[in-house]
PyMOL CGO cylinders between C-alpha atoms (Angstrom):
from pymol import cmd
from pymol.cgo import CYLINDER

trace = [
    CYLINDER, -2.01, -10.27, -2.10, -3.95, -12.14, 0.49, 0.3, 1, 1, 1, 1, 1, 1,
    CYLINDER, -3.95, -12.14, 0.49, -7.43, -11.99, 1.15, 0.3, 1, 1, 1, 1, 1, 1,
    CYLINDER, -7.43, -11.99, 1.15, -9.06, -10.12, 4.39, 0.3, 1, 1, 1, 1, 1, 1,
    CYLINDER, -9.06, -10.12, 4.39, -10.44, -12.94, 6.99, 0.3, 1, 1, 1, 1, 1, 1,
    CYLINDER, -10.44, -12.94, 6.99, -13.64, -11.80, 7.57, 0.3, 1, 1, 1, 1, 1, 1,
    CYLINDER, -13.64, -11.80, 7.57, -14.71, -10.65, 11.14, 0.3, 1, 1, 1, 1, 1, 1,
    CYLINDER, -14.71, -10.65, 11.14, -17.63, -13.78, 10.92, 0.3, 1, 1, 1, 1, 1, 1,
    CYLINDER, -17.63, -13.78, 10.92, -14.47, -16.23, 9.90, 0.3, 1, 1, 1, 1, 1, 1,
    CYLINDER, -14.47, -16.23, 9.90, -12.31, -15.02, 12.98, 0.3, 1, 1, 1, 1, 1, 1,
    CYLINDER, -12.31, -15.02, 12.98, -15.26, -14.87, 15.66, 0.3, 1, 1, 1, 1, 1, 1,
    CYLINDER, -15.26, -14.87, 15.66, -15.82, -18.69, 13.85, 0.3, 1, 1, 1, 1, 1, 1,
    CYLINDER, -15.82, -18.69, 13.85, -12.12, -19.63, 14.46, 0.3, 1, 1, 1, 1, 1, 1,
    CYLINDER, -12.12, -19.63, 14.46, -12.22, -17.49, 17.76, 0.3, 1, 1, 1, 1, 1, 1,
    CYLINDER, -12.22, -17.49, 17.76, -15.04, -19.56, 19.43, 0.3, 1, 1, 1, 1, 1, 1,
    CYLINDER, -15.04, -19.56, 19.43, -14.00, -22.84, 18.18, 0.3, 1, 1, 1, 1, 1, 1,
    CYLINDER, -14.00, -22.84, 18.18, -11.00, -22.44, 20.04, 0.3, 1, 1, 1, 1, 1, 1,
    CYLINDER, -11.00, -22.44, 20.04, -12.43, -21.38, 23.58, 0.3, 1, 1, 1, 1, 1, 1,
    CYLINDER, -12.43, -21.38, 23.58, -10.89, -17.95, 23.35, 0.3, 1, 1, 1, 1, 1, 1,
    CYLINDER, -10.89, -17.95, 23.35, -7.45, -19.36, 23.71, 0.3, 1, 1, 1, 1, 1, 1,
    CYLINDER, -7.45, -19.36, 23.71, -4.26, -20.11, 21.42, 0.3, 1, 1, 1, 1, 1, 1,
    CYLINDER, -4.26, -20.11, 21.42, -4.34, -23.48, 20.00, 0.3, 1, 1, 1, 1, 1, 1,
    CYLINDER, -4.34, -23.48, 20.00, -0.57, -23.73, 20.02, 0.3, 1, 1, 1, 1, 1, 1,
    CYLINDER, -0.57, -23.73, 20.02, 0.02, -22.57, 23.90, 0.3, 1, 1, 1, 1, 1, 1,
    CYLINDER, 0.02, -22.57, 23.90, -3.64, -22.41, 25.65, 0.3, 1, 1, 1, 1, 1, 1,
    CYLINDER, -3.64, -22.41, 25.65, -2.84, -19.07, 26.88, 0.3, 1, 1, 1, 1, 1, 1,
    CYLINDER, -2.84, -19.07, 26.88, -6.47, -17.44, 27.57, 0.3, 1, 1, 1, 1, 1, 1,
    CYLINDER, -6.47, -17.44, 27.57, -6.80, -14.51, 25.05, 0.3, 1, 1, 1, 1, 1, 1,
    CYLINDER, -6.80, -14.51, 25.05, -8.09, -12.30, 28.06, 0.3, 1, 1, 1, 1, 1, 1,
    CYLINDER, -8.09, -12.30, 28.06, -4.83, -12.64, 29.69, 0.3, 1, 1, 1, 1, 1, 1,
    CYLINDER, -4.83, -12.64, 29.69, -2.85, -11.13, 26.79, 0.3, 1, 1, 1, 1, 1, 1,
    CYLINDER, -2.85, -11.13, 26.79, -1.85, -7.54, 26.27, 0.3, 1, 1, 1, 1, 1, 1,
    CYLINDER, -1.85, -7.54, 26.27, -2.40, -7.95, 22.58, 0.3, 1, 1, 1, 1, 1, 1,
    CYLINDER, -2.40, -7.95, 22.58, -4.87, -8.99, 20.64, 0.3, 1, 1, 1, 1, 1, 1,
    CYLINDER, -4.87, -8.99, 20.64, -4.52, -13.03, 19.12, 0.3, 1, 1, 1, 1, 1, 1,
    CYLINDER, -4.52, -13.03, 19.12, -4.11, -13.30, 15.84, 0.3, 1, 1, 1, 1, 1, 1,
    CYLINDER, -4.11, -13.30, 15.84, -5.51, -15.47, 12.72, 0.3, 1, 1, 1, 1, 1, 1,
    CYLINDER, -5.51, -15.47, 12.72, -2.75, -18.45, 11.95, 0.3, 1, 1, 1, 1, 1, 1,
    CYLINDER, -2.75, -18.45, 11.95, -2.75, -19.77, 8.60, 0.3, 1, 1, 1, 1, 1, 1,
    CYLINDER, -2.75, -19.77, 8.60, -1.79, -23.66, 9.93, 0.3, 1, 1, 1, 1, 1, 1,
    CYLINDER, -1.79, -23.66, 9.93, -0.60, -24.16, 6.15, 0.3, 1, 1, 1, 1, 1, 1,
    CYLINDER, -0.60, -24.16, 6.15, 1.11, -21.35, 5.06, 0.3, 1, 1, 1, 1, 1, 1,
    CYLINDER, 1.11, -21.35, 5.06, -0.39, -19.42, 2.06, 0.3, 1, 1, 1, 1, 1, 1,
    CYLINDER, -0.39, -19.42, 2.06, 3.07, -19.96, 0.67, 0.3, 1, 1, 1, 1, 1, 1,
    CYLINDER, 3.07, -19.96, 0.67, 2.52, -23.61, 0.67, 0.3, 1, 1, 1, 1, 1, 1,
    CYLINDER, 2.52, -23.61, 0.67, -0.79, -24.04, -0.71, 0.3, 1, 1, 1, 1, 1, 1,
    CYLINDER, -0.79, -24.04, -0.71, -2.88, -23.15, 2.61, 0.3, 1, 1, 1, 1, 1, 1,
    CYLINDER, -2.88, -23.15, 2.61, -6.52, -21.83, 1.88, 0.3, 1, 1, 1, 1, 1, 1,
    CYLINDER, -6.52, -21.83, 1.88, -7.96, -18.68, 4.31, 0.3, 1, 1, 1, 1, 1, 1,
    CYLINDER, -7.96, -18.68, 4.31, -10.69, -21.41, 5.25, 0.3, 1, 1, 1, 1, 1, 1,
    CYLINDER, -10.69, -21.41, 5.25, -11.52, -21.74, 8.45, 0.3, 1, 1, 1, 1, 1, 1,
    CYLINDER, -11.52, -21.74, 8.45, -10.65, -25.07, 7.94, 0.3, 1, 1, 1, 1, 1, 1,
    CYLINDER, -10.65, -25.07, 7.94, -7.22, -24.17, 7.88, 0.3, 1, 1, 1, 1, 1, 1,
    CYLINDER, -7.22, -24.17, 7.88, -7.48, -21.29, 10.35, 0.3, 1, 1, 1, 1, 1, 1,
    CYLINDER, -7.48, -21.29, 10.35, -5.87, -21.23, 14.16, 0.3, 1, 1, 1, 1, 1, 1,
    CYLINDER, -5.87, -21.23, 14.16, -6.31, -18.68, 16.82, 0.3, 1, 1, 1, 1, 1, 1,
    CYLINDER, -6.31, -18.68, 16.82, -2.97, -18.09, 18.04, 0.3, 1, 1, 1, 1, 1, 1,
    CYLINDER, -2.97, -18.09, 18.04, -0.77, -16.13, 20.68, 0.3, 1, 1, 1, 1, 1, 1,
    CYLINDER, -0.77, -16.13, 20.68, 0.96, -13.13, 19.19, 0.3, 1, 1, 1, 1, 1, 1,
    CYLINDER, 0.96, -13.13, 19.19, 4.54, -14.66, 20.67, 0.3, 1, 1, 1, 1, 1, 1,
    CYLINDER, 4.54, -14.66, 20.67, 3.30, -18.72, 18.85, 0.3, 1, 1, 1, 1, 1, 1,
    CYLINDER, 3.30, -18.72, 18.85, 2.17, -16.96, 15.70, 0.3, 1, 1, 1, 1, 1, 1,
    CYLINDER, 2.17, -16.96, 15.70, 5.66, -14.92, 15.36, 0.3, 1, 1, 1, 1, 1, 1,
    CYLINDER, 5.66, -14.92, 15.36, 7.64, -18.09, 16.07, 0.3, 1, 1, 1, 1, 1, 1,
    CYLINDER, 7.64, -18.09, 16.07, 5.75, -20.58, 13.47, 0.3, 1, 1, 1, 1, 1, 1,
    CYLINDER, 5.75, -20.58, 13.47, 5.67, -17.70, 10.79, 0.3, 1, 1, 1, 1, 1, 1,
    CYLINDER, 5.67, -17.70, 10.79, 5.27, -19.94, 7.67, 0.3, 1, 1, 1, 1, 1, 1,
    CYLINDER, 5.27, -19.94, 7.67, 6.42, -23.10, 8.48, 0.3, 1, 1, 1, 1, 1, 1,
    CYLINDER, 6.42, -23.10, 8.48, 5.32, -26.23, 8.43, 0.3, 1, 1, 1, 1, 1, 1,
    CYLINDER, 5.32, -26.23, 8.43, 8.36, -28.74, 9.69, 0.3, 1, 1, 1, 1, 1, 1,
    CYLINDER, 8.36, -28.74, 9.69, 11.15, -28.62, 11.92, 0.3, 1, 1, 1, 1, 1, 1,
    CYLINDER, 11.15, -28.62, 11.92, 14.69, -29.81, 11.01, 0.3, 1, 1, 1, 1, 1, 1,
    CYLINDER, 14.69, -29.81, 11.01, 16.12, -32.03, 14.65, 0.3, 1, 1, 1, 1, 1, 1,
    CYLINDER, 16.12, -32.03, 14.65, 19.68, -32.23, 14.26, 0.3, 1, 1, 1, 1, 1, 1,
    CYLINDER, 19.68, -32.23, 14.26, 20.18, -34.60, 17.02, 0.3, 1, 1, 1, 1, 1, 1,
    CYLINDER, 20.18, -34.60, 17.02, 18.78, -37.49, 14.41, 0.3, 1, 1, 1, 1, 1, 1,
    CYLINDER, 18.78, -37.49, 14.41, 18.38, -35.62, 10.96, 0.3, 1, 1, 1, 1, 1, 1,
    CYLINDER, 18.38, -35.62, 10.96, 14.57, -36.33, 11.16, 0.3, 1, 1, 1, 1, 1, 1,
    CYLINDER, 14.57, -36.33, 11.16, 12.31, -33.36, 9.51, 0.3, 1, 1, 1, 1, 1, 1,
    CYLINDER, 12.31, -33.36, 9.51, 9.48, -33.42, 12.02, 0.3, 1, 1, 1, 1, 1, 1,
    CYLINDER, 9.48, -33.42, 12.02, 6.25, -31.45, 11.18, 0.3, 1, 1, 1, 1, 1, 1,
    CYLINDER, 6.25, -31.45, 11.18, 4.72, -28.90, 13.60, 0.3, 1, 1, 1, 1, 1, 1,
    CYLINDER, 4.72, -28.90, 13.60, 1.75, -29.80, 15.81, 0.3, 1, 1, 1, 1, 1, 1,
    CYLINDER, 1.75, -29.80, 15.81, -1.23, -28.94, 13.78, 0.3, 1, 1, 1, 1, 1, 1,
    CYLINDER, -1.23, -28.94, 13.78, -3.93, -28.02, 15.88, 0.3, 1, 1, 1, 1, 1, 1,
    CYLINDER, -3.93, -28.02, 15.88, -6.82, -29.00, 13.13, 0.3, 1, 1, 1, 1, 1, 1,
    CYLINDER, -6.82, -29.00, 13.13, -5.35, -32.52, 13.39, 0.3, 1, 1, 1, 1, 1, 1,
    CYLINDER, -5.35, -32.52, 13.39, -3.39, -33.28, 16.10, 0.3, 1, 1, 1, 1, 1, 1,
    CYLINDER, -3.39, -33.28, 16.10, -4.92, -33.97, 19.80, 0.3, 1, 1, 1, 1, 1, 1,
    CYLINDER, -4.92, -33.97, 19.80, -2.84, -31.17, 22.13, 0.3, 1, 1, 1, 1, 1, 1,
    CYLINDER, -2.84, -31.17, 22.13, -2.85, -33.87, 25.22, 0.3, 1, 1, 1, 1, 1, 1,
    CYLINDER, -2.85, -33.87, 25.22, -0.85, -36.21, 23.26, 0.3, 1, 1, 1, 1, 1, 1,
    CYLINDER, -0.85, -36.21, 23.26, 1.75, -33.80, 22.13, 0.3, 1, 1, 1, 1, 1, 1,
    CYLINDER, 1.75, -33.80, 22.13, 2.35, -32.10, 25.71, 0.3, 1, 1, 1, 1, 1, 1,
    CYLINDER, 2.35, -32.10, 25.71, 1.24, -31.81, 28.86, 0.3, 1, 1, 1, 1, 1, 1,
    CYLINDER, 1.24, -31.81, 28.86, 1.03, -29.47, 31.95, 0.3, 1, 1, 1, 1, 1, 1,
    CYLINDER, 1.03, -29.47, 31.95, 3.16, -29.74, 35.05, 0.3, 1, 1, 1, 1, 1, 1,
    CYLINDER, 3.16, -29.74, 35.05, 2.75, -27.26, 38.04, 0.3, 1, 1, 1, 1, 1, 1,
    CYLINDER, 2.75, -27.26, 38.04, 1.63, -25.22, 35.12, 0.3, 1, 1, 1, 1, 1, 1,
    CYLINDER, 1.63, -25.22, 35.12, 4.29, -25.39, 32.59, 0.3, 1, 1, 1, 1, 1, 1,
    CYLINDER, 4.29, -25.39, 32.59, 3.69, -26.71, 29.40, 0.3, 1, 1, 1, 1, 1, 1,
    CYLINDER, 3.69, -26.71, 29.40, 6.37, -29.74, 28.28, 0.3, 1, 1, 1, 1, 1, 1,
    CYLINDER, 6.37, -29.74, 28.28, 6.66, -31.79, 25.11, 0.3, 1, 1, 1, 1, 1, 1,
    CYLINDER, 6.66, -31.79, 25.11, 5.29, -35.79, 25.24, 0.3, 1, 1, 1, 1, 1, 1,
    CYLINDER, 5.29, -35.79, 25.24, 5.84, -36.63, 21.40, 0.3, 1, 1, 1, 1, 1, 1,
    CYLINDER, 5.84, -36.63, 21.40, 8.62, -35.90, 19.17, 0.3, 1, 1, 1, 1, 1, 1,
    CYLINDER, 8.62, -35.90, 19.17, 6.24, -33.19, 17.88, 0.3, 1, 1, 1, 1, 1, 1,
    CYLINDER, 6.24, -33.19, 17.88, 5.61, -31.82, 21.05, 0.3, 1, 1, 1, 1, 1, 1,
    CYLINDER, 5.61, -31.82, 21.05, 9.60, -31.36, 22.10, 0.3, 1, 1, 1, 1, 1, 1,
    CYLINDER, 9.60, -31.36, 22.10, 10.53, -30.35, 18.56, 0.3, 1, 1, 1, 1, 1, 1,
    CYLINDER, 10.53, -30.35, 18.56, 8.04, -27.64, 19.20, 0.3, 1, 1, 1, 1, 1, 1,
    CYLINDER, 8.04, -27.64, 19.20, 10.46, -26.38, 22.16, 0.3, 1, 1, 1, 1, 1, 1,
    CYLINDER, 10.46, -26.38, 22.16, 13.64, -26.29, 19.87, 0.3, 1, 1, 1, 1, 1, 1,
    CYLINDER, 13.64, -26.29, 19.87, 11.78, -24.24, 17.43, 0.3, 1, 1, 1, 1, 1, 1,
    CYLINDER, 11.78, -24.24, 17.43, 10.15, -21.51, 19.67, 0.3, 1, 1, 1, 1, 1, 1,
    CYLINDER, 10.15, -21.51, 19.67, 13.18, -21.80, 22.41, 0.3, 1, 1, 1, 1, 1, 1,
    CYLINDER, 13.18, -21.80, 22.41, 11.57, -21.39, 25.57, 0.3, 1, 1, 1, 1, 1, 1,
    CYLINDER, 11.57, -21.39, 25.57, 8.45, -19.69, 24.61, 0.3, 1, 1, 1, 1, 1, 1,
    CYLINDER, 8.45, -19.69, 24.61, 6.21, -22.48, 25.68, 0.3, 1, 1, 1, 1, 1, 1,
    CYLINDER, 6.21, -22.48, 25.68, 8.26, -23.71, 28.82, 0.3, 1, 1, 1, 1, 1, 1,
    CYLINDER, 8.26, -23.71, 28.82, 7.37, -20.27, 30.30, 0.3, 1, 1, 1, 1, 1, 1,
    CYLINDER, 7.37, -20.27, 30.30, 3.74, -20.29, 28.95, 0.3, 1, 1, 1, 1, 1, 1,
    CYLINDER, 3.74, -20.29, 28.95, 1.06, -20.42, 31.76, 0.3, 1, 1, 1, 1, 1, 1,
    CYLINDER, 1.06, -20.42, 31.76, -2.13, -22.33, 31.13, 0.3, 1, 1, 1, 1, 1, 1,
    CYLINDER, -2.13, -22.33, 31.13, -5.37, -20.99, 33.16, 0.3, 1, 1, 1, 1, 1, 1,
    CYLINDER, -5.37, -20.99, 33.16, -8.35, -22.77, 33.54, 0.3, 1, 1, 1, 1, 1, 1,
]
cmd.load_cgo(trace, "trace")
């Protein structure tokens, strides 16, 4: 069974993220529920609850990452892992046009096939 994240550890993850998800930017005080604590490497595959290894995330990003790690891209058989946000720089995997987030990097498009068009329709507020 997996251990209870502390409310210190999520306030900690919470704050180093600016309030927001660190998959989509959406602003947790625009979001009818409450963000949740992302394991960025699954429990399944060796991820610690550190908060080294903890994301604040978007009900709707959380749902569609679940426990993975990599993305299969069928146009070129490449395995592709996800965008971590503990070591990958956001700006270089998408940007923001007329406020709607797109994909720069292979990363950052692959991100689109796997959560469809969650984050073409995600906002980002300042």
């Amino acid at each position: 069974m997996r251990e209870p994240i502390s409310e210190e550890i999520r306030q900690m993850v919470a704050s180093r993220a600016r309030y927001c998800c660190e998959y989509c930017l959406l602003p947790e005080r625009f979001a009818y529920i409450p963000f949740q604590m992302d394991h960025v490497i699954a429990v399944k595959h060796g991820g610690a609850t550190t908060i080294e290894n903890l994301a604040l995330a978007c009900p709707h990003c959380n749902q569609h990452k679940g426990s993975d790690i990599a993305s299969y891209l069928p146009e070129s058989g490449e395995i592709v892992p996800l965008f971590n946000p503990r070591r990958d720089a956001w700006e270089q995997h998408f940007k923001v046009v007329e406020g709607t987030i797109t994909g720069l990097s292979t990363r950052g498009r692959q991100r689109f096939a796997c959560f469809g068009q969650l984050l073409t329709q995600a906002r980002v507020y300042p």
